[in-house]
Structure formats: C-alpha cells, structure tokens
N, C-alpha and C positions, 0 to 999 in steps of 0.2 A: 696898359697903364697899371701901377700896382697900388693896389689898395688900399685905403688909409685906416682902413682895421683890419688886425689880425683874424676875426671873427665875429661873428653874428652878435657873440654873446658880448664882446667891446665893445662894436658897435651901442648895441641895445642902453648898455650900462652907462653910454656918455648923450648918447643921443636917442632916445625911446619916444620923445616928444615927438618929433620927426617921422613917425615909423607905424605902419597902420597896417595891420597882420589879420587878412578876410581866411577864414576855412569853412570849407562843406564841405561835411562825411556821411555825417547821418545819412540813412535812405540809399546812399549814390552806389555807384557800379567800383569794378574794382583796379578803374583804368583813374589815375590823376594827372590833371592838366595843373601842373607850376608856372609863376611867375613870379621867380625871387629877385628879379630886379623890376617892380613894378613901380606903379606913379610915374613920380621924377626921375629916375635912377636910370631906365630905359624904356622912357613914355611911349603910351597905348601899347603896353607889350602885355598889362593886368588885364584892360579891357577884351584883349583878343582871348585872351587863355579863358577869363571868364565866358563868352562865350560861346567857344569849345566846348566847354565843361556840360553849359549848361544844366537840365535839372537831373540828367542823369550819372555826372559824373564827380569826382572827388575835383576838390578846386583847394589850392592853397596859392594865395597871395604875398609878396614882403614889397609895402608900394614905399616910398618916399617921397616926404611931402615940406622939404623944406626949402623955404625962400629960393634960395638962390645954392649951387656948386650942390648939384644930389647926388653928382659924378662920386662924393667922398663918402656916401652910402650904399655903395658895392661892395660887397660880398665874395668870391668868386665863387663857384658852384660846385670847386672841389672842397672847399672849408667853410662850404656854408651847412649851419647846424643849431637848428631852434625845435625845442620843443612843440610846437604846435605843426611844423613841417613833419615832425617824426611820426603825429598822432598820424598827420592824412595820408602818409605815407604806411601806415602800419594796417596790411591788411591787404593792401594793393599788388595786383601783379604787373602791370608794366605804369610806365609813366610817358606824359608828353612833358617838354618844356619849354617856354616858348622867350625866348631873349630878344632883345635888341643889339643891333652892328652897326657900326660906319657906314657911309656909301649913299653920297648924294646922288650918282649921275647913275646905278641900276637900280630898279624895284624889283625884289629876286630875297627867295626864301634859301640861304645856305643851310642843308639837313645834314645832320648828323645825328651821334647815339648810336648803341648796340644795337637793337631790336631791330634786324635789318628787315623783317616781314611789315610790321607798321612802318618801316622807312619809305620801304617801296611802296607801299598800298597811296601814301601821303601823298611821296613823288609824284605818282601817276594819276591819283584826281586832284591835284594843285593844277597837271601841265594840261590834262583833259579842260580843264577850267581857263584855260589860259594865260597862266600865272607863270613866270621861271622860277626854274628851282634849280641850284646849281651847289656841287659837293663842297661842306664847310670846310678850309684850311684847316690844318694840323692843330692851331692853335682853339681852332672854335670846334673843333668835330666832335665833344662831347664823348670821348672813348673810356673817359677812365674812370675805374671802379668805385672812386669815392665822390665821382658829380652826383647833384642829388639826383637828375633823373636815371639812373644806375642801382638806385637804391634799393632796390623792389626784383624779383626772382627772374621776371622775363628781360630784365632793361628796358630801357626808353630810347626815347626818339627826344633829340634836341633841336630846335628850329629859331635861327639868326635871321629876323627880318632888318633889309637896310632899311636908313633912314627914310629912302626916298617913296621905300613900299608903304612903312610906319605911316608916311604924310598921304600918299593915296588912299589909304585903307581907313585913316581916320575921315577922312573927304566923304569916303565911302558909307563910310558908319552916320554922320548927318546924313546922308542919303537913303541909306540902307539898301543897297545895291551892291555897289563892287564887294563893298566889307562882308554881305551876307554870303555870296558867293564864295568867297576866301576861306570862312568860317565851314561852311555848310560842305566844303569840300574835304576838311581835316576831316570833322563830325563822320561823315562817312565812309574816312577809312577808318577812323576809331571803332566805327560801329562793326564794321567788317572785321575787326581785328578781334573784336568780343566774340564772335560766333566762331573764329578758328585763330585763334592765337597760336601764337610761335613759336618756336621751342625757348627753352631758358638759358637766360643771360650766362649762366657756367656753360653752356652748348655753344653759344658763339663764341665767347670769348679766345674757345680754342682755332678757333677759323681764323687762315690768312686775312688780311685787314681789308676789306673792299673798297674803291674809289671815294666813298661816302665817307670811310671812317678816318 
C-alpha cells in the first residue's frame, strides 16, 4: 500500500496528537531494537521490540494511537527520519527491527536485513524454539541502505511477524508463556551477537545476496 505521508516529519506536523515516540539510550548496549510502526500502525509489534530490548538494550518506539485507519500512519522504513530515531540510533553498531505482515492462515517470523551473522544466530534459536521462520519476499527483506535498521555500521536484522503469529504471541504475552519464549529466543541471539559480532555492513554489502536477503 503506499503511504499517506511523504514522511515522518508530514506526518508528525498534521497528525503528532496521534503519535507517542518511547526511547532508551542511556545506560543501554550498543545493539537497538526498533519499532517504527508501533501501537495501531502494526499492533503488538512495540510490545515485542520492547521486550527484546529490555534493560539492556537501546529501544526506540513510533506507536500510533488513533481511533480508527492507523494504516495512514506508516511511514515506510526507507523514508522514515525523526529525530529522536537518529539520537538511539547514534552510537549503535548493529540494529534489530521488528514490523508487522499480512497473513492470517501462517504464524511464521519472515527475516531479513544485511547483518547476515545476527540473521542466522535469530533464524536458528527462533526454529530451536519452535517457531517458523521463513526468507522475507523481495519486497519485505529489509536490504536497502536507507531502511532505518541499515543505519548503524554493522546492519541490522529486520523481522515481519504475520498477523496470525502477532495474535498468538499477544495470547502468549497474557500468559507469559509462548510470548516469553519467542522474546527470550531473539534476547539470546542478540546476546550472542554482542560477544562476537560480524563484520560490517560496507563488508556485506559486497556479497552475492543470500536467500534471506
């Protein structure tokens, strides 16, 4: 679908009522978990990146909180550009990001992003965990240099939950069961990815494109 602002800063200047911008920097590590279509925009997609992030990592939120159509509160991820995204972003060497997809009839995480070390780390304790995770279409793979998880030296990792997972995992989160597990399984590739991270985002770039990307 194409977007009903040109950018963030449109956005913000007709509709800012609407629009509730959470960051943590201070203290935190130098890995950020995004969620710039959060709230309404692409629900429980804030709650999951938050916690991800948890207390040790950079978190920046763009949730959407109006009535009704928050679908006209997207952004896309190549033209999205706000100052307080730049701060959590400033400092960081790789990024997660975590969006919402279509797709009522699989529950299934599509990965994408440069940072093919944290991709696979992700991949592999998602599917350890039980979870599917399947390579994001051309359109969602998160490859190009100006999405914001891109933004930062090592690249990121972009991550498209369908709808269908969204509604389990929120099921989950009243429970604290499935959703912790789901959570708890990113958490420690991230963690893993802090202790040996991967070469940098200009080093991939020149690599054939892998299934993922």
């Amino acid at each position: 679908m194409i977007d009903t602002y040109g950018s963030v800063a449109e956005l913000l200047d007709r509709e800012r009522h609407y629009i509730e911008i959470d960051t943590r920097v201070e203290g935190r590590s130098r890995i950020a978990v995004l969620a710039p279509h959060a709230g309404r925009i692409e629900p429980f997609t804030g709650e999951i990146a938050r916690a991800v992030a948890g207390n040790e990592h950079r978190y920046y939120g763009f949730a959407g909180a109006a009535p009704d159509e928050n679908r006209r509160l997207h952004v896309t991820s190549t033209r999205f550009d706000e100052p307080a995204l730049r701060a959590v972003l400033h400092g960081a060497r790789t990024a997660l990001s975590i969006h919402g997809t279509s797709g009522d009839d699989v529950a299934a995480t599509l990965i994408g992003g440069v940072n093919l070390t944290l991709a696979n780390a992700i991949r592999r304790n998602l599917e350890q965990a039980g979870f599917t995770v399947m390579d994001a279409p051309a359109h969602l793979a998160g490859t190009d240099p100006r999405n914001v998880v891109n933004r930062v030296p090592e690249g990121g990792v972009q991550l498209e939950l369908t709808g269908k997972l969204r509604q389990e995992l929120r099921k989950g989160f009243l429970r604290r069961v499935r959703f912790d597990c789901y959570v708890q399984a990113i958490r420690a590739a991230v963690a893993e990815h802090e202790l040996c991270p991967g070469p940098r985002w200009e080093t991939l770039r020149t690599q054939p494109a892998s299934p993922a990307a």
